[in-house]
C-alpha positions in Angstrom: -10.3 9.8 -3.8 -8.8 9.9 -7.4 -5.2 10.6 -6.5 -2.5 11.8 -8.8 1.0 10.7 -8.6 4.2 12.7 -9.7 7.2 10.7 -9.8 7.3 7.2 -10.0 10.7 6.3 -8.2 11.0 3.9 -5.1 8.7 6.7 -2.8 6.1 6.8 -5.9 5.8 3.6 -6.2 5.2 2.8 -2.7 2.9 5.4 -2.3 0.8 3.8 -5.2 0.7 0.7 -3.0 -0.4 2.2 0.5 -3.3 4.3 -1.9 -4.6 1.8 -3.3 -4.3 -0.3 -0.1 -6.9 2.7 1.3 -9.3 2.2 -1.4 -8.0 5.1 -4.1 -7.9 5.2 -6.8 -5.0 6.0 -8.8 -6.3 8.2 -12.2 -2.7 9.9 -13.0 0.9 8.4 -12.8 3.3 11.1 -14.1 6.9 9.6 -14.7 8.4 12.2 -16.9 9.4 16.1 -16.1 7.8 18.0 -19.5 4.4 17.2 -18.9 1.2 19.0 -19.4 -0.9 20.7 -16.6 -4.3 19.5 -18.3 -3.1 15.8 -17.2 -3.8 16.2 -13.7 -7.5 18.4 -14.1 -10.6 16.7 -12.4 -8.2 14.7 -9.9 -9.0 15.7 -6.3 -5.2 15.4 -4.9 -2.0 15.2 -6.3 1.1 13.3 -4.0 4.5 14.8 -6.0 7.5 13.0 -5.1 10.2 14.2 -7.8 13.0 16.1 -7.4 14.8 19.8 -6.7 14.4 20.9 -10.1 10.9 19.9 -10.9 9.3 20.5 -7.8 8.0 24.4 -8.3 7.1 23.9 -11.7 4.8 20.7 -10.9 3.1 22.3 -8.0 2.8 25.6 -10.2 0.7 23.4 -12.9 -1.2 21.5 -10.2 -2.0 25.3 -9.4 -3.3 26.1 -12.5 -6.2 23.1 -12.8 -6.9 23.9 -9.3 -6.0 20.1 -8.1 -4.4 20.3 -4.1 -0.8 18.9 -4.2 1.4 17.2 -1.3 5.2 18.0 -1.9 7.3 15.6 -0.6 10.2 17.1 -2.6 13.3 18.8 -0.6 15.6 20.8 -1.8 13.2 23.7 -3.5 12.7 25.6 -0.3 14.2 29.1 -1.6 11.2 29.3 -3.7 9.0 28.9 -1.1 7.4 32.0 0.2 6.9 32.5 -3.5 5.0 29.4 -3.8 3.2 30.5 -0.4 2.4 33.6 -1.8 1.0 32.3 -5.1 -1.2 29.4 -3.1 -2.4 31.7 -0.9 -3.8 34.1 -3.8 -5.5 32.4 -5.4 -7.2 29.8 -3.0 -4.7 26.8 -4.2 -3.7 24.0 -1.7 -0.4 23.2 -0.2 0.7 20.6 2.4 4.8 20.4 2.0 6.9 18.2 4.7 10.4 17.8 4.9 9.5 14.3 5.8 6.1 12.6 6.0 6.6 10.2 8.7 4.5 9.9 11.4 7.4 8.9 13.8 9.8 11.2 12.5 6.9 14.3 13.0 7.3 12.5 17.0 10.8 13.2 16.7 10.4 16.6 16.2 7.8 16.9 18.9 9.8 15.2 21.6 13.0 17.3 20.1 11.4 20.7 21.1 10.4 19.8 24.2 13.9 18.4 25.1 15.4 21.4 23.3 13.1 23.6 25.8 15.3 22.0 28.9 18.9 21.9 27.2 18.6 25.8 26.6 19.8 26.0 30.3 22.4 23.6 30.3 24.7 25.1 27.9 27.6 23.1 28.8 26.2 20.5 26.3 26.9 21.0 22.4 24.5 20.1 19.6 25.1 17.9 16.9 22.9 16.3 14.7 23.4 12.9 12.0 22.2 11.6 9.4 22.4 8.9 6.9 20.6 8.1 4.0 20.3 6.0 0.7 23.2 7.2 -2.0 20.3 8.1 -4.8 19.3 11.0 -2.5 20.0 14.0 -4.1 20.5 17.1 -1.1 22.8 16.8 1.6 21.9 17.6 4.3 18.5 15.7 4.3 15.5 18.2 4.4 14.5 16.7 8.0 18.4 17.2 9.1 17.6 21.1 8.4 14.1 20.8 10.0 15.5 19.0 12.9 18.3 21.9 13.3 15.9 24.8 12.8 13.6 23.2 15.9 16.9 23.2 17.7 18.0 26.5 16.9 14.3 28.2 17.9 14.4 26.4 21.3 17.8 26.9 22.4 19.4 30.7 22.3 23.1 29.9 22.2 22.3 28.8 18.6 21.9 30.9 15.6 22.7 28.7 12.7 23.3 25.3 11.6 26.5 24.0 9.2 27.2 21.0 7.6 30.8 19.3 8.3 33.2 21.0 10.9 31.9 22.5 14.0 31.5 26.5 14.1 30.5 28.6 17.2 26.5 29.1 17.4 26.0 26.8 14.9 24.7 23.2 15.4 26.8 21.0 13.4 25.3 18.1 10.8 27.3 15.8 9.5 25.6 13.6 6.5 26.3 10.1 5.1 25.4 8.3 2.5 25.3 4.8 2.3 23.7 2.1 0.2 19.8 0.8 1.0 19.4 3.2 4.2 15.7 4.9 4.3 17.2 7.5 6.3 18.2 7.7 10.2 18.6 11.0 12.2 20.4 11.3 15.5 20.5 14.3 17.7 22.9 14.1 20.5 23.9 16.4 23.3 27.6 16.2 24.6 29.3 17.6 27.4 32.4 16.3 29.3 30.5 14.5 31.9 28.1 12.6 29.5 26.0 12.5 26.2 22.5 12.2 25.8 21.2 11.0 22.3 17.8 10.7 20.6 17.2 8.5 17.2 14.9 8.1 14.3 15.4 5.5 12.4 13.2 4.3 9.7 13.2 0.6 8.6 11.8 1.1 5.3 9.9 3.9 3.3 6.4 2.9 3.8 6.2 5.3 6.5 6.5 7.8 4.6 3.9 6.3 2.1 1.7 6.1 4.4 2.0 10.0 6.0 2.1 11.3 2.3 -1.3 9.4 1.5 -2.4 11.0 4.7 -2.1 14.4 4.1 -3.8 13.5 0.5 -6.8 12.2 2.5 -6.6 15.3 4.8 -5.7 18.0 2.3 -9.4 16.9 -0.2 -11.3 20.0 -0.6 -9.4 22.6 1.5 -7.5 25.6 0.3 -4.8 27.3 1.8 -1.4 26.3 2.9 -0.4 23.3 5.9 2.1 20.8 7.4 1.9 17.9 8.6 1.7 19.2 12.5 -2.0 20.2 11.4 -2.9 17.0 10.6 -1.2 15.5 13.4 -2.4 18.0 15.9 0.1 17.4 18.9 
């Protein structure tokens, strides 16, 4: 594939490596915010990695030279059913992910199902951590706020999630930030007799290299609008 790249921090750059590693090639590497749709044309995917701000407008110009993009962005997401709406339309591509990780997509999985059994033991309470590098920009992470909204559809007591002190029928996520940390999520279930926990922890970012390049190689010559549990296909 001739893959595009947006952003060219730590994730970019790593992504550039597990590419290439795959036998891409690299035609684009976009480093800058202000730059011109026409850059990206003839590419057959685009992998952006950027930020809050830049993320609609890059998949919006992606849009318009009909090239498929993988948003690995967070933040943006109250602009998403607009996005939706304008993919859909006009036959663009989408694949967005809170987080790209294979292992942390298992996470989710395996959170459902457990979610599934706790719904009947509401003598436990929900909390969920997590703790990430101190140049990430949203708090809580984008896979906290997945993590909580897989919670909240599995287990009724739950309507909500807040960040910080604990609030009835919400689930509670408390976020760190700490020097050199890919990112770690714990979800734990307390009661007064005991705790159950479940952890994700990822030892570097090449994981999510790797499920970003992924969903390149599976999003090639489709339209329409996916996540990474289609490509994963539990």
């Amino acid at each position: 594939m001739n893959v595009g790249i947006i952003g060219y921090g730590k994730m970019g750059k790593m992504i550039h490596e597990v590419a290439s590693s795959r036998g891409h090639n690299i035609g684009v590497i976009l480093k800058e915010p202000n730059w011109q749709s026409q850059k990206v044309a003839g590419l057959d995917v685009v992998i952006e990695f950027t930020n809050p701000k830049s993320a609609v407008e890059n998949i919006k110009k992606c849009f318009l030279e009909k090239v498929p993009i993988v948003v690995g962005s967070t933040g943006w997401y109250a602009h998403y059913d607009q996005v939706v709406t304008l993919c859909k339309k006009n036959n663009h591509a989408l694949l967005t992910a809170t987080n790209f990780s294979i292992g942390v997509n298992i996470f989710w999985h395996l959170n459902k199902k457990l979610a599934e059994i706790m719904n009947e033991h509401d003598d436990y309470q929900v909390k969920i951590k997590e703790v990430h590098h101190t140049e990430k920009l949203d708090s809580p992470s984008g896979t906290a706020i997945s993590t909580a909204e897989i919670l909240i559809n599995q287990i009724e007591r739950y309507t909500s999630w807040v960040e910080g002190d604990k609030q009835d029928k919400m689930i509670t996520i408390e976020s760190y930030r700490e020097p050199n940390v890919p990112g770690t999520h714990n979800v734990s279930y307390k009661s007064e007799i005991d705790e159950i926990s479940f952890t994700h922890k990822a030892n570097n970012r090449k994981g999510f290299a790797l499920g970003a390049v992924l969903a390149a190689e599976f999003l090639k010559d489709k339209t329409g609008v996916y996540q990474m549990k289609d490509l994963i296909k539990f």
